[in-house]
C-alpha positions as CSV (number, residue, x, y, z in Angstrom):
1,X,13.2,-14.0,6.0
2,X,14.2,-11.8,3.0
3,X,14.4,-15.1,0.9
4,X,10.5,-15.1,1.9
5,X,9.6,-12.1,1.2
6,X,11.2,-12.0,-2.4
7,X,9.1,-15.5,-3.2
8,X,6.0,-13.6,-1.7
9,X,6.5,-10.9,-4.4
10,X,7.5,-13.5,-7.1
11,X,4.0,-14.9,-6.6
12,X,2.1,-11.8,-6.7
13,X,3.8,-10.4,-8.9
14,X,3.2,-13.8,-11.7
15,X,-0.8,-13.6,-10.3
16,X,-0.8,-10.1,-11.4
17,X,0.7,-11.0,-14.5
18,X,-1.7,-13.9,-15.4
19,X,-4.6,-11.8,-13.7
20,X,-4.0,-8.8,-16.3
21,X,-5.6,-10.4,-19.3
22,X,-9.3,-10.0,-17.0
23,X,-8.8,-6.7,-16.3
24,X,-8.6,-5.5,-19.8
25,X,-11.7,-6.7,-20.7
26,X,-13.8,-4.5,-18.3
27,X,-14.0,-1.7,-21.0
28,X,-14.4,-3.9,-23.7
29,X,-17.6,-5.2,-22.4
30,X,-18.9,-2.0,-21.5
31,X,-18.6,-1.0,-24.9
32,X,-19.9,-4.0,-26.4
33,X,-23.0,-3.6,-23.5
34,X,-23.5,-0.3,-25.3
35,X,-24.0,-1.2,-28.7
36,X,-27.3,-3.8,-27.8
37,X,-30.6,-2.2,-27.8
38,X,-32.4,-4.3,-25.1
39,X,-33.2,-2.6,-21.8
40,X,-31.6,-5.1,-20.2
41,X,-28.6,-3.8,-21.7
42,X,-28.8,-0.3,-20.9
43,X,-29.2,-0.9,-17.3
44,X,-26.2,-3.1,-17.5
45,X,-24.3,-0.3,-19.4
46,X,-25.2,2.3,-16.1
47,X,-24.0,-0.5,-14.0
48,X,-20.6,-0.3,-16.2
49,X,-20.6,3.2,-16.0
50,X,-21.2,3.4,-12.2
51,X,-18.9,1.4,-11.1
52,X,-16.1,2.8,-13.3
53,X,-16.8,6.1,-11.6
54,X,-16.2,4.4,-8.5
55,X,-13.1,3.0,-9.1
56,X,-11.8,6.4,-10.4
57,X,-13.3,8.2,-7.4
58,X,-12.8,6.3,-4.3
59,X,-8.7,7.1,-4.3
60,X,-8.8,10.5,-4.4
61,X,-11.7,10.6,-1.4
62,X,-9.4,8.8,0.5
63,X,-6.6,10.4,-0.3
64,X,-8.3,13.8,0.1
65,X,-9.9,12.9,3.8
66,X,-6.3,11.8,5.2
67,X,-5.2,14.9,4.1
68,X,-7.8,16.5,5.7
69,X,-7.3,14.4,9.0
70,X,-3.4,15.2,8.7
71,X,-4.0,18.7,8.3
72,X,-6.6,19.0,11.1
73,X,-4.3,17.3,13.5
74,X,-1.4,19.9,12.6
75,X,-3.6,22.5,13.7
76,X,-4.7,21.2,16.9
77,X,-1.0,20.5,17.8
78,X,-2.1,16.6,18.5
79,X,1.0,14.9,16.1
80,X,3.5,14.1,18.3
81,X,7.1,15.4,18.5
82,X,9.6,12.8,16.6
């Protein structure tokens, strides 16, 4: 089973690897969107723009309602006893 789960990681951790070339050229095309005068650009470059805001945003909402949730169930006394 361990023997498994190592390969597992092995694989995901080479897809990551080969994956990380894509990733890096998010920004770079955003940048490159912004430079181009056409309005089809500049809704592009909101689309860019939107999304990264996303990205950066969703984690800490997350984060932030489990807290809240955690916190909320601390208060009614509803966690149970370990």
């Amino acid at each position: 089973m361990r023997k498994r789960m190592f390969l597992q990681l092995v694989v995901l951790g080479l897809f990551i690897f080969v994956l990380a070339d894509a990733a890096w050229a998010c920004p770079n095309c955003k940048e490159a969107v912004a430079n181009q005068s056409s309005p089809e650009a500049a809704g592009m470059r909101d689309g860019y723009f939107w999304s990264i805001l996303l990205m950066l945003c969703v984690p800490f909402g997350l984060l932030g309602t489990g807290g809240f949730m955690i916190a909320r169930a601390v208060r009614r006394g509803a966690l149970p006893e370990f």
